[in-house]
C-alpha positions as CSV (number, residue, x, y, z in Angstrom):
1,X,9.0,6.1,-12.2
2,X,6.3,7.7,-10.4
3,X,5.8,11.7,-8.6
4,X,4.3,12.2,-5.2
5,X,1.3,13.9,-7.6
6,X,0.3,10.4,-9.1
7,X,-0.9,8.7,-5.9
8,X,-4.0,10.2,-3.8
9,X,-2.9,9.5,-0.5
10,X,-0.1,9.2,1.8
11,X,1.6,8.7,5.1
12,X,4.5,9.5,7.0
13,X,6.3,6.2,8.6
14,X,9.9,7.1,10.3
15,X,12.5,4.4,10.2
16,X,13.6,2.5,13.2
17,X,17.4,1.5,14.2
18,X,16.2,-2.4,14.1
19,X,15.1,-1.5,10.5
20,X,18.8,-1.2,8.9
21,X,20.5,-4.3,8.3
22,X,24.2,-5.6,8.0
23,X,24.6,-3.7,5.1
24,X,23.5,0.1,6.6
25,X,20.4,0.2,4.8
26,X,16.7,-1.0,5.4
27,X,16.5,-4.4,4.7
28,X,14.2,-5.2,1.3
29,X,11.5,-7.0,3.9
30,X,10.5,-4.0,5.6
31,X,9.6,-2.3,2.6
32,X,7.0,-4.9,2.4
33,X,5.4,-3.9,6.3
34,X,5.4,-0.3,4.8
35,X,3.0,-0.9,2.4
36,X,0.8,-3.1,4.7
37,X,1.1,-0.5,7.4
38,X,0.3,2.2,4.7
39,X,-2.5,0.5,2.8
40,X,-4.4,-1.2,6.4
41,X,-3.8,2.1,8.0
42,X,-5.7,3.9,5.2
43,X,-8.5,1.5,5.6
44,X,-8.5,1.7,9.4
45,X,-8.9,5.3,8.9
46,X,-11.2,5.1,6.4
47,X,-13.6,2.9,8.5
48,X,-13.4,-0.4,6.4
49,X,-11.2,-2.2,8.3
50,X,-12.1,-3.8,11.4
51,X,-9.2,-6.3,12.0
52,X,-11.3,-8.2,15.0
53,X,-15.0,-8.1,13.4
54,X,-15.1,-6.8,10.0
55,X,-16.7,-8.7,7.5
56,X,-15.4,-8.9,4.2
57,X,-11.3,-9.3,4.9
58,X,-8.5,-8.9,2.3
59,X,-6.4,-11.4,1.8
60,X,-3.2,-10.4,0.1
61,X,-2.9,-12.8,-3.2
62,X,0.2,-10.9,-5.0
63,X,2.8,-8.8,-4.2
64,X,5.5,-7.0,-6.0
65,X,8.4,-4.5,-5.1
66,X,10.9,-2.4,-7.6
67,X,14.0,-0.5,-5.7
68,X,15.1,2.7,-6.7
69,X,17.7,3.6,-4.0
70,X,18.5,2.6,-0.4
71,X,16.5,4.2,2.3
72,X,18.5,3.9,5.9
73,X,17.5,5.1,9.6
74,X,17.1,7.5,10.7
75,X,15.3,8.7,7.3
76,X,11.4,8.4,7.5
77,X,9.1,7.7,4.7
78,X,6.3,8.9,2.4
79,X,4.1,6.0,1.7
80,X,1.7,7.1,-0.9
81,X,-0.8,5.3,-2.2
82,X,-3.3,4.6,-5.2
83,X,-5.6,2.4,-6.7
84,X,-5.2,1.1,-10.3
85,X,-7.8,-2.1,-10.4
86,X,-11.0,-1.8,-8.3
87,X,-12.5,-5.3,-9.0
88,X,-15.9,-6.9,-8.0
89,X,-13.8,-8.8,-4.8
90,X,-10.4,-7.4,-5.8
91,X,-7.9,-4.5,-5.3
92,X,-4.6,-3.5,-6.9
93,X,-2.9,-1.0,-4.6
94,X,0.6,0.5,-5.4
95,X,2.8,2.1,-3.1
96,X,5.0,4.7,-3.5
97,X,7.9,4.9,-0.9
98,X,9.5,8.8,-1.3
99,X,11.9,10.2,0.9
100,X,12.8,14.2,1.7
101,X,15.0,15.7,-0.5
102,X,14.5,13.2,-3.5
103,X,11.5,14.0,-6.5
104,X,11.4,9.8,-7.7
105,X,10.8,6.8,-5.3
106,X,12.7,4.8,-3.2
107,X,10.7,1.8,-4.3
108,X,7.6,1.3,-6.1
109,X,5.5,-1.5,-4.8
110,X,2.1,-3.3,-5.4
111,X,-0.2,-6.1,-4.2
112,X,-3.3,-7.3,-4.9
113,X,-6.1,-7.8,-2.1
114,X,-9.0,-10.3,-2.3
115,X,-11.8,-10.1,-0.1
116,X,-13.2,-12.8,1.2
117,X,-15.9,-13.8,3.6
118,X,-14.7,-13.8,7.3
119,X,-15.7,-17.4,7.9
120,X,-15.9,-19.3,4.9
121,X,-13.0,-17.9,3.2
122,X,-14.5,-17.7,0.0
123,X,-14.4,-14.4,-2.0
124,X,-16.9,-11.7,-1.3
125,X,-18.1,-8.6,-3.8
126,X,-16.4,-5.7,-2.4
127,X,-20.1,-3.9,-0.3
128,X,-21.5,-0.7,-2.6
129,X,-20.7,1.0,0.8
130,X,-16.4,0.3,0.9
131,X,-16.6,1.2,-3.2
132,X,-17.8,5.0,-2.6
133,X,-14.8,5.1,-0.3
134,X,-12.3,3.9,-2.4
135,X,-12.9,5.5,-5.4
136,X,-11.1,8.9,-4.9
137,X,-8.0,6.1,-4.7
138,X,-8.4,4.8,-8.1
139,X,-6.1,5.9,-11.1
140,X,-6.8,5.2,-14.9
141,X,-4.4,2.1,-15.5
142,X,-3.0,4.0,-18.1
143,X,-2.1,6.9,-15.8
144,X,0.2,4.6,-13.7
145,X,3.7,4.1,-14.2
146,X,5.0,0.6,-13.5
């Protein structure tokens, strides 16, 4: 398992009632929007993501969660993130999901963006421009822990 210390960013995203399901914990989906909310929200921030007229888009092509232990409203959450493959069209994100009061994860999550042209849908190299941002993301492969 991964430490807050081996990701390079994160974000704080409070729980919601509607979040908890039948059971009294978030439900395994909304793990999922955390790490789009965490990983678009980075990119909005970091001025490559223009959802209505950005040019390339990410597509997500793969997607992957591990659970640790149940996280449950009214408990909010540490999304951190990291890079681990910084491709010619392609990134590997993985999300960490922490909550106060515990050193390890809640969940460890990935998934694998491919940029494509807006229009044709056809993969695009990653602009020299979005590269200089993301680098101070990316982690030696080896330095991640599955």
């Amino acid at each position: 398992m991964s430490s807050r210390s081996d990701y390079r960013a994160h974000r704080i995203i409070p729980t919601r009632w509607l979040d908890n399901d039948a059971y009294g914990h978030v439900n395994n989906v909304v793990y999922y929007s955390w790490f789009d909310t965490a990983v678009n929200a980075w990119l909005i921030e970091a001025g490559l993501l223009d959802i209505h007229h950005g040019n390339p888009i990410g597509l997500v092509v793969e997607t992957g969660c591990k659970y640790h232990r149940s996280v449950a409203f009214p408990e909010s959450v540490e999304a951190h993130l990291r890079i681990v493959r910084l491709g010619n069209s392609s990134v590997r994100w993985e999300v960490g999901l922490f909550t106060a009061g515990h050193d390890g994860p809640a969940a460890e999550g990935h998934f694998v963006h491919v940029y494509v042209d807006r229009v044709t849908r056809r993969p695009s190299p990653l602009p020299d421009s979005w590269r200089q941002v993301l680098l101070p993301l990316v982690v030696a492969q080896g330095d991640a822990t599955p």
